[in-house]
C-alpha positions as CSV (number, residue, x, y, z in Angstrom):
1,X,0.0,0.0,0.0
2,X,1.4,3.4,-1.4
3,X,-1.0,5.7,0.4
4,X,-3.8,5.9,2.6
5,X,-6.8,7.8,1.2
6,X,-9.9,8.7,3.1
7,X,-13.0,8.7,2.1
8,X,-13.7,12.4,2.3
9,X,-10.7,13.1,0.2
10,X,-12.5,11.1,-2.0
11,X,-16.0,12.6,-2.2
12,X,-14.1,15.9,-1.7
13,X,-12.0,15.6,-5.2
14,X,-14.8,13.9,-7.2
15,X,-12.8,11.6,-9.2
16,X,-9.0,12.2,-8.5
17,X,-6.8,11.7,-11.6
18,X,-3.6,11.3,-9.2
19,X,-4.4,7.2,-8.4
20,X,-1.6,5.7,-8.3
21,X,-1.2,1.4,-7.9
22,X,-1.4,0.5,-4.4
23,X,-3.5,3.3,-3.2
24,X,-6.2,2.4,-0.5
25,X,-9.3,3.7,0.4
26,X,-10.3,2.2,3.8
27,X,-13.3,1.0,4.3
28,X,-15.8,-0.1,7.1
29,X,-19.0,-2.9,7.4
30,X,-21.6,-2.6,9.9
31,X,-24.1,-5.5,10.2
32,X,-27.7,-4.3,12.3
33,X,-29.5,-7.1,13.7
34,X,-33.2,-4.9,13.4
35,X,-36.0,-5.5,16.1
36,X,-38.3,-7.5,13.2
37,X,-36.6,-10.4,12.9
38,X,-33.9,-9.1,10.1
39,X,-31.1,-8.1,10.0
40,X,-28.9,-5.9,7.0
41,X,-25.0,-4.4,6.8
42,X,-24.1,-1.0,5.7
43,X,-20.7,0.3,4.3
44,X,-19.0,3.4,4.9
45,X,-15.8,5.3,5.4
46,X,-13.6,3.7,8.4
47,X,-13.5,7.2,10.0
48,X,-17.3,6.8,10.3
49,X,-18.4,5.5,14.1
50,X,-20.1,2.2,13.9
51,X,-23.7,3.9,14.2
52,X,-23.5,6.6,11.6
53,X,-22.2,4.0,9.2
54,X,-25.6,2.1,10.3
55,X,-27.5,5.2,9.8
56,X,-26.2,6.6,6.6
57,X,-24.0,4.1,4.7
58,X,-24.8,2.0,2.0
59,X,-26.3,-1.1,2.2
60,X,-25.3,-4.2,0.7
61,X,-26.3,-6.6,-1.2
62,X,-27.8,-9.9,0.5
63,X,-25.3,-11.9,-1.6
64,X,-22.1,-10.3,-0.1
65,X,-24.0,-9.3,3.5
66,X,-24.3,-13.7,3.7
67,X,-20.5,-13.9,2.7
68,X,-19.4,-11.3,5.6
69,X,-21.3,-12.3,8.0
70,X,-22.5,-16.0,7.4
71,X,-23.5,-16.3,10.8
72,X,-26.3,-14.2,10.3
73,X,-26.8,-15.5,7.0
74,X,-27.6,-19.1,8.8
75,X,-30.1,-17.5,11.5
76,X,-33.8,-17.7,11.1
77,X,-33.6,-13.9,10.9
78,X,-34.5,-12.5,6.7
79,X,-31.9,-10.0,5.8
80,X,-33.9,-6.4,5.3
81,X,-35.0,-5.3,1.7
């Protein structure tokens, strides 16, 4: 890894022509287990606390959510649409 590049730099440049190989752009996943029987996982910058990432990341698919978190994948809980 060349360089470290947070996520608000990002977002901040647009689309920054400087990338070089071996940049990094840190990331972190947040699964929710929700009060109805679900559950889902949200993405967001690692500089993000655990909640806001919860609150305002993005969430992801089912597919990779099972993959991450296969325990939660196996539970009788349906993963939020």
């Amino acid at each position: 890894m060349s360089r470290k590049i947070g996520y608000a730099v990002w977002e901040a440049a647009g689309t920054p022509v400087d990338l070089r190989p071996g940049d990094a752009f840190p990331m972190k996943v947040v699964a929710v287990v929700g009060f109805a029987n679900d559950w889902v996982v949200y993405q967001g910058p690692s500089d993000w606390t655990d909640a806001k990432v919860a609150s305002y990341g993005d969430k992801l698919l089912r597919e990779t959510a099972k993959l991450l978190f296969p325990g939660l994948a196996r539970s009788d809980r349906y993963y939020r649409s």
